[in-house]
C-alpha positions in Angstrom: -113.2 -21.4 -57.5 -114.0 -21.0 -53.7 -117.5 -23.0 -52.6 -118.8 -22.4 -49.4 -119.6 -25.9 -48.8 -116.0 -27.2 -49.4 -114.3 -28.4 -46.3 -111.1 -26.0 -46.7 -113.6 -22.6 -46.8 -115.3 -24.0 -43.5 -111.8 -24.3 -41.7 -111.1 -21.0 -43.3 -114.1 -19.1 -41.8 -113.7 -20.8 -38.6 -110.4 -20.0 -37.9 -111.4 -16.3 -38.3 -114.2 -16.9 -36.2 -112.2 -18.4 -33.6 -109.6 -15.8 -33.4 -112.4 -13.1 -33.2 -113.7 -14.5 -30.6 -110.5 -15.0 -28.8 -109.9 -11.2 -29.0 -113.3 -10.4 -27.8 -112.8 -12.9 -24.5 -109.3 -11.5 -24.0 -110.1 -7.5 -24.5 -109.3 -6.6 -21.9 -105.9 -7.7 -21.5 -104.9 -6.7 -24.5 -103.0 -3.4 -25.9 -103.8 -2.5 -29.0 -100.9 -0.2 -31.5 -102.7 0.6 -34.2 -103.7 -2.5 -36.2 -101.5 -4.6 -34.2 -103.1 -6.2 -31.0 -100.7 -7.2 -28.5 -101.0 -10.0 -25.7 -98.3 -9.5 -23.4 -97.3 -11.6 -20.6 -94.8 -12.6 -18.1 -94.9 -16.3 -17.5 -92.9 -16.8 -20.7 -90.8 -14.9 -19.2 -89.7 -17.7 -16.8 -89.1 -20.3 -19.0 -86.9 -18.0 -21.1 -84.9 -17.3 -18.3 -84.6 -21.4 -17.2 -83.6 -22.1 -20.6 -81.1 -19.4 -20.8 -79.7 -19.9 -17.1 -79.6 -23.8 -18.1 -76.0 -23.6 -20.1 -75.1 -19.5 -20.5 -71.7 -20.5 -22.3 -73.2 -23.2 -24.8 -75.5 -20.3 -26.1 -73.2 -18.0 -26.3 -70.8 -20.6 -28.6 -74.4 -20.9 -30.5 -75.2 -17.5 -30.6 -71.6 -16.6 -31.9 -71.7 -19.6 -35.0 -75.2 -17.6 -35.7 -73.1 -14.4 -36.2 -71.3 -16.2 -38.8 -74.4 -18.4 -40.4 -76.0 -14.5 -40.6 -73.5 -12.8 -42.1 -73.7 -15.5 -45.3 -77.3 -15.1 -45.0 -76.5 -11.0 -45.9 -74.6 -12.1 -48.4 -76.8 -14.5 -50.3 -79.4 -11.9 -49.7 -77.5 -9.1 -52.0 -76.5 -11.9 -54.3 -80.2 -12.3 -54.7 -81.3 -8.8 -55.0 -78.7 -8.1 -57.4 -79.3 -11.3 -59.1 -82.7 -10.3 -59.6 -82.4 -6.9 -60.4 -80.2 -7.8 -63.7 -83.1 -10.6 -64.6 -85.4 -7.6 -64.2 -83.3 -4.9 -66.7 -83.0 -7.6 -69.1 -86.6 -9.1 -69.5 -85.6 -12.7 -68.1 -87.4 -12.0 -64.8 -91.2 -11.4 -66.1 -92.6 -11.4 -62.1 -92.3 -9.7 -58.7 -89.1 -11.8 -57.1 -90.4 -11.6 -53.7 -94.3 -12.5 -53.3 -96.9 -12.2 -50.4 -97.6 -15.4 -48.7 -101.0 -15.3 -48.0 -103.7 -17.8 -45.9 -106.9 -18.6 -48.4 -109.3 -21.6 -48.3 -107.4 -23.2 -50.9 -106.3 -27.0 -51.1 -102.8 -26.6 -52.5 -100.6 -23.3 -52.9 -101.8 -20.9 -55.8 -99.5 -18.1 -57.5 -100.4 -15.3 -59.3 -98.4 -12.1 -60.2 -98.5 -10.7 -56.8 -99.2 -13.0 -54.0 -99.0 -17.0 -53.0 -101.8 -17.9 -51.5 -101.6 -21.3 -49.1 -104.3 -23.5 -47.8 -104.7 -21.6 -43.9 -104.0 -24.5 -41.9 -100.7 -24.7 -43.8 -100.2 -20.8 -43.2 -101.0 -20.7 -39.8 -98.6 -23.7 -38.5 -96.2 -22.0 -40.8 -96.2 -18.3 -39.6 -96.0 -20.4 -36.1 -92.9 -22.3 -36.2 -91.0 -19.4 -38.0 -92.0 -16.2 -35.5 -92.1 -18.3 -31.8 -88.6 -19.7 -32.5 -87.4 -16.4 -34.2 -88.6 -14.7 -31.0 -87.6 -17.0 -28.5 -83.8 -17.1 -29.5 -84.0 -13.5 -29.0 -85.1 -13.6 -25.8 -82.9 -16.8 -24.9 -80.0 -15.1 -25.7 -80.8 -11.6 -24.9 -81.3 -13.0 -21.0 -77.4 -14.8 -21.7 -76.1 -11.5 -22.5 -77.8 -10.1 -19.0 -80.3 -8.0 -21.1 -83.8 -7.3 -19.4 -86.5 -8.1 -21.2 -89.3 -5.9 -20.8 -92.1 -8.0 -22.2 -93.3 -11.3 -24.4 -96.0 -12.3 -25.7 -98.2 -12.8 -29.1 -99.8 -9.9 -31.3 -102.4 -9.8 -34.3 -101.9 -7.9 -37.2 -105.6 -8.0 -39.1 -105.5 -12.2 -39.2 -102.1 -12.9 -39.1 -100.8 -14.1 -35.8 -97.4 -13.8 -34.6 -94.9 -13.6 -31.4 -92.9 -10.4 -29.9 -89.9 -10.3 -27.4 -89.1 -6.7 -25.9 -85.7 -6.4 -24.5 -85.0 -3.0 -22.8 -82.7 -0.5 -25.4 -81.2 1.3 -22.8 -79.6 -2.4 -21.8 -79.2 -3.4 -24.8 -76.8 -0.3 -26.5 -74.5 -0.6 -22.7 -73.4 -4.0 -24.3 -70.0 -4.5 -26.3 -70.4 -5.2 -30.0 -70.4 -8.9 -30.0 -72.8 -9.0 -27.4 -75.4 -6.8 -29.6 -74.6 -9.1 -32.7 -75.5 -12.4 -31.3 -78.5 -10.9 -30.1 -79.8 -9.6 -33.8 -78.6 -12.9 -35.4 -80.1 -15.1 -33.5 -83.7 -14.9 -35.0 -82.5 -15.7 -38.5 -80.0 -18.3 -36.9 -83.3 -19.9 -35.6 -84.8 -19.9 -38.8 -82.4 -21.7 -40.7 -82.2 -24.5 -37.7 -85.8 -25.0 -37.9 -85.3 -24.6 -42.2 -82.7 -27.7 -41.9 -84.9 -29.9 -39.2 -87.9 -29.2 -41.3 -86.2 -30.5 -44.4 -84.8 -33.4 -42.8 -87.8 -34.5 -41.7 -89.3 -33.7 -45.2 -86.7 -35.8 -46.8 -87.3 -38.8 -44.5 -91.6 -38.9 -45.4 -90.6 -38.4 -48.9 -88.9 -41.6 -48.8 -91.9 -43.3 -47.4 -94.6 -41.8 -49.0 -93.3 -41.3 -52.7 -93.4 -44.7 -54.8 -92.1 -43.0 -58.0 -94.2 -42.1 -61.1 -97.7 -43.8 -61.6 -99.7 -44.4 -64.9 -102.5 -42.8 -64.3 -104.5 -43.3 -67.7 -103.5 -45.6 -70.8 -105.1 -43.7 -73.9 -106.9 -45.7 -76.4 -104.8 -47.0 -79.1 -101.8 -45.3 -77.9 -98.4 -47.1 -78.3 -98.6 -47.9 -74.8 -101.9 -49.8 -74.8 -100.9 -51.6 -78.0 -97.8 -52.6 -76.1 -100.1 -53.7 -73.1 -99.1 -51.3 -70.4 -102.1 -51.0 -67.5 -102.8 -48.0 -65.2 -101.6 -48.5 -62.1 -98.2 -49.4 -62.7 -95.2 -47.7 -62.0 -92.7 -46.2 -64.4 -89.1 -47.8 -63.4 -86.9 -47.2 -66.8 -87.4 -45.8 -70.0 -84.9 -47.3 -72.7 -82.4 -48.1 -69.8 -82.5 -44.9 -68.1 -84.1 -44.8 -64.8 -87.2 -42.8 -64.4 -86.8 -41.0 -60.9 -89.0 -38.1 -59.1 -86.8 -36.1 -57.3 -87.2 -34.7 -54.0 -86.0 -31.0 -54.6 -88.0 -30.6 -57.9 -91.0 -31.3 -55.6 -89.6 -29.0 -52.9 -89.3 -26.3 -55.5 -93.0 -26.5 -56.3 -95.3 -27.3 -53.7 -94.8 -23.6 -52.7 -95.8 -22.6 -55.8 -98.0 -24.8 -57.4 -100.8 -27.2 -56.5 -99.7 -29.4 -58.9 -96.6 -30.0 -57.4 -97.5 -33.9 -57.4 -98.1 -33.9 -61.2 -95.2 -31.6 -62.5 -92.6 -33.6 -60.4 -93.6 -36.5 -62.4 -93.7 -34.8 -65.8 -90.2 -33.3 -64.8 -89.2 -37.2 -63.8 -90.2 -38.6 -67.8 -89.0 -35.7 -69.7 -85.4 -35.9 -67.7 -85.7 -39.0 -69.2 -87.3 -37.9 -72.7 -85.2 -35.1 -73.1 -81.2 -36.2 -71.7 -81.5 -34.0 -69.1 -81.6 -30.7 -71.5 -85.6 -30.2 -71.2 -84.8 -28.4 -74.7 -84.9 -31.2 -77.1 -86.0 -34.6 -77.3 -83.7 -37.2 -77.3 -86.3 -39.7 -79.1 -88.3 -39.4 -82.3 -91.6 -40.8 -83.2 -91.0 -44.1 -84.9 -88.1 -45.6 -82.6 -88.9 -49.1 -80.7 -87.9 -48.6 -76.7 -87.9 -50.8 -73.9 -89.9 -49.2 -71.0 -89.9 -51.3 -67.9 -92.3 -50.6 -64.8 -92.8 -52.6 -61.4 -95.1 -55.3 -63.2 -92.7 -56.1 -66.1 -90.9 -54.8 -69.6 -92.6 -53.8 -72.5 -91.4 -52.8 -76.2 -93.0 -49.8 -77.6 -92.8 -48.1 -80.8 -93.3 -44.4 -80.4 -95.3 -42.3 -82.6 -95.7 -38.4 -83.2 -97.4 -36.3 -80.6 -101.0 -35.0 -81.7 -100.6 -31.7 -79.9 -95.9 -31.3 -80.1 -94.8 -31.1 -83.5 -91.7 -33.5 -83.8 -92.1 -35.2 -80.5 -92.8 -38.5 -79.2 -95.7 -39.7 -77.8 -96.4 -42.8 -75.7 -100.0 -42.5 -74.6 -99.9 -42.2 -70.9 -101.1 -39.8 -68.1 -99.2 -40.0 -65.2 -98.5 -38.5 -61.7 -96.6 -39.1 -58.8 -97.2 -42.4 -56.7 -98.1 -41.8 -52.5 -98.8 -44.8 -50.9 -99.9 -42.8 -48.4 -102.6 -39.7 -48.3 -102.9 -39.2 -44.6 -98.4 -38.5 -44.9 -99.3 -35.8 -47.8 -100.3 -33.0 -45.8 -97.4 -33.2 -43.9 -94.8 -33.5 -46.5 -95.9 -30.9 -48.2 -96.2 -28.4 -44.7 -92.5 -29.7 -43.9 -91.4 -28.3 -47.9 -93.6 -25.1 -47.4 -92.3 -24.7 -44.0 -88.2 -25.3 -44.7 -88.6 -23.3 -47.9 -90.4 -20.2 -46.1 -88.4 -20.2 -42.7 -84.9 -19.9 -45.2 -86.7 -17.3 -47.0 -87.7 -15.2 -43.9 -84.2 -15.7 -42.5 -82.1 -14.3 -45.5 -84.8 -11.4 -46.0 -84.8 -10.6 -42.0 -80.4 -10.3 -43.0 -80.6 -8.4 -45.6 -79.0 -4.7 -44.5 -81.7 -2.2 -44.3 -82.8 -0.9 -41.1 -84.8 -1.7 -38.6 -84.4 -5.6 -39.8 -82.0 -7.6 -37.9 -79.3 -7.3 -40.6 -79.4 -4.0 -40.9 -79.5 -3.8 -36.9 -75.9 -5.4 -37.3 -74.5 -3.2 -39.9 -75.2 -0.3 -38.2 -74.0 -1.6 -34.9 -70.5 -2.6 -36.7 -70.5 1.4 -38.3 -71.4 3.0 -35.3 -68.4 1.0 -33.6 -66.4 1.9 -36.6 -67.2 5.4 -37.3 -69.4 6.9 -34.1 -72.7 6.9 -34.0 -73.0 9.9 -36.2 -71.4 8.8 -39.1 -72.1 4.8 -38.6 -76.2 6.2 -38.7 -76.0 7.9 -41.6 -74.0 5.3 -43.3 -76.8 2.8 -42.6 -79.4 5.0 -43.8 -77.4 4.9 -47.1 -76.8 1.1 -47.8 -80.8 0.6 -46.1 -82.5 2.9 -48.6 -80.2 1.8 -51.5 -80.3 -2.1 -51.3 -84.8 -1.3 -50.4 -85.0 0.5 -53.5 -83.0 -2.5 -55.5 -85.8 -4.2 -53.9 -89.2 -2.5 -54.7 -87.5 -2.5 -58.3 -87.3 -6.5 -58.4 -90.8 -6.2 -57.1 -92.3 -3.9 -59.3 -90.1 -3.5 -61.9 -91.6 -6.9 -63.4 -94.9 -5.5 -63.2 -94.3 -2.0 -65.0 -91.2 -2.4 -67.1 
C-alpha cells in the first residue's frame, strides 16, 4: 500500500518533479522523436575521443575479447529462450520469463505476473550505470575504429532516462567485418564488466554487513524457550551442521522479493532442516538436537509443527543478521545492479534485429552471403527467435 506521507512516495514524486522541470528549463535545446526527448551535445564528444586516442591498440585487444564474451552471451541467450519455451509447453514455467523492470515508490523490489517494480532511487542509479557505460564503449571504440560520431548525449522516454551515441552509417558499413563487430559488442561487453565489478563489490559488503541468521522471536513454550534460547542470538549449528546464509541465494532474491533478507535465512535453516533436498525433512518431532549459536549450546527436543503436518518445530522467528543498515541499501543496489546489467547484456545479444546481436549476425551473413541474401536471412532467425520470445512471455499467461 502506497501512503503519500511515506518517505519513498516523496522521493518518488520529486524525482518526477525534478525531471519535469529539467525539460521545461532545457526546451529549448532539446529534439524531441516522438515520445523520446533527446539532449544532444558535443562536449562528450571530446572526452570520448581522449579516451579512445589515449591507447587505440589496448581497445581494440578489448574490443576484440568482447567479440568473443558476446558471442557466448548469444549463446546463453538461445539456451535461455529455448530453455524457457520447453518450461512453458510443459506447465513448469507458470509466469512471463522476461518481466518489466519498473521505478515505483516502493521500499524493496515487488513482483507480480507482469512487471518488477524497484524502489526509484534503486531504478534510476540502475538504468544509469547500465546505458552510460553501454553507450560510451560504443562511442570509445567506434572513434578507435576511425568512425565519426555524429552526436551524444541523453534522452527521455516518458520517465525513464537514458544515454545515446550516434556514429555516422555511411562510416560505419566502409569498415571491414571485424571492425563492425567490436563496435556492436562492445555495449554488452560493458555490461558484463560493470555486472562482474558490481558483484565484486557486492560480495565484499556482504561479508561485512551479513552476521548470519538472527533469532528474531522465541515463542512461548516453544522447545526453544524451554531449552533457554534468547532473541538476539545468532544461529551457528544445528545438530553439527553449520547454519550459513549464502550470498547468491540472496543475490537471487533481492530482485525479486522484498523479503530477500528473511527468505535467505529461512533458505539458510531448512538447508540445514532438510539435507540440502528442501523436499523432506531430515528430522522428526521428538528427536533431542544440539543447536549452538554465538552465546552458547543448547539441547532441544523438537516437537511437531502446529501449521506442517510431520515436521519439526523449534519455536523461533528468525532473519538475516546486518550489523549495519546504512551498508543495506547498497548491497542490495550492487545485487540489483549486477543481476540487471548481465540481463540487459545477454538480451541486447540475442539475434534479432536491430539489437546489437542481431547487428552482428547480419553483418557476418551479409559478408557471407551478400547483402541480399545475408538481410533476408536475418529477418528469418530475428522474427523466429522474437516469436520464441513473446511465447515465453505470454505463453504463461494464456496457455
Amino acid at each position: 500500500m502506497i501512503k503519500l506521507t511515506d518517505p519513498n512516495t516523496l522521493g518518488f514524486i520529486a524525482f518526477i518533479c525534478l525531471l519535469t522541470l529539467i525539460v521545461w528549463k532545457k526546451r529549448k535545446k532539446l529534439d524531441r522523436e516522438g515520445l523520446v526527448i533527446l539532449y544532444r551535445t558535443r562536449k562528450f564528444l571530446e572526452v570520448l575521443e581522449r579516451i579512445a586516442n589515449a591507447s587505440p591498440k589496448a581497445w581494440k585487444v578489448l574490443a576484440t575479447i568482447g567479440i568473443i564474451v558476446s558471442f557466448w552471451l548469444m549463446f546463453r541467450g538461445l539456451e535461455y529462450v529455448f530453455s524457457a519455451v520447453t518450461m512453458v509447453k510443459t506447465g513448469v514455467l507458470k509466469e512471463p520469463a522476461l518481466k518489466l523492470v519498473l521505478p515505483a515508490p516502493v521500499q524493496g523490489a515487488e513482483s507480480s505476473i507482469a512487471f518488477v517494480l524497484l524502489p526509484w532511487w534503486i531504478w534510476v542509479l540502475v538504468v544509469f550505470f547500465i546505458m552510460f557505460p553501454h553507450e560510451a564503449m560504443h562511442g570509445i571504440i567506434a572513434r578507435v575504429e576511425k568512425i565519426t560520431l555524429k552526436s551524444v548525449g541523453l534522452l527521455l522516454f516518458l520517465i525513464f532516462p537514458g544515454a545515446f551515441v550516434e556514429p555516422d552509417e555511411k562510416k560505419f558499413k566502409k569498415k571491414h567485418l571485424f571492425a563492425k563487430l567490436r563496435v556492436l559488442a562492445a555495449g554488452s561487453f560493458a555490461n558484463v564488466i560493470v555486472s562482474l565489478f558490481a558483484l565484486f563489490l557486492a560480495m565484499c559488503v556482504w561479508n561485512v554487513v551479513v552476521q548470519g541468521v538472527v533469532i528474531e522471536k522465541v515463542l512461548p513454550n516453544s522447545p526453544a524457550q524451554k531449552a533457554g534460547i534468547h532473541p538476539g542470538e545468532i544461529l551457528m549449528y544445528f545438530d553439527g551442521k553449520k547454519i550459513e546464509p549464502e550470498f547468491q541465494t540472496y543475490y537471487s532474491l533481492v530482485v525479486m522479493h522484498k523479503n530477500a533478507p528473511l527468505l535467505s535465512a529461512t533458505y539458510a535453516l531448512l538447508d540445514v532442516l532438510t539435507n540440502k533436498t528442501f523436499r523432506t525433512y531430515a528430522y522428526k518431532p521428538g528427536e533431542k538436537v544440539k543447536v549452538c549459536t554465538d552465546v552458547r549450546c543448547y539441547e532441544i527436543n523438537l516437537s511437531s509443527h502446529p501449521q506442517i503436518k510431520g515436521a519439526p518445530f523449534i519455536g523461533i522467528e528468525i532473519n538475516l543478521g546486518i550489523n549495519n543498515k546504512v551498508l543495506k541499501p547498497l548491497l542490495d543496489f550492487l545485487c540489483i545492479l549486477s543481476a540487471l546489467s548481465f540481463a540487459v547484456a545477454v538480451i541486447n545479444m540475442l539475434p534479432i534485429y536491430p539489437l546489437d546481436g542481431g547487428r552482428m549476425v547480419r553483418e557476418i551473413l551479409e559478408k557471407l552471403f551478400g547483402e541480399e541474401i545475408g538481410r533476408k536471412i536475418t529477418v528469418v532467425i530475428s522474427l523466429s527467435v522474437f516469436v520464441l520470445l513473446l511465447y515465453t512471455v505470454f505463453g504463461p499467461v494464456f496457455g
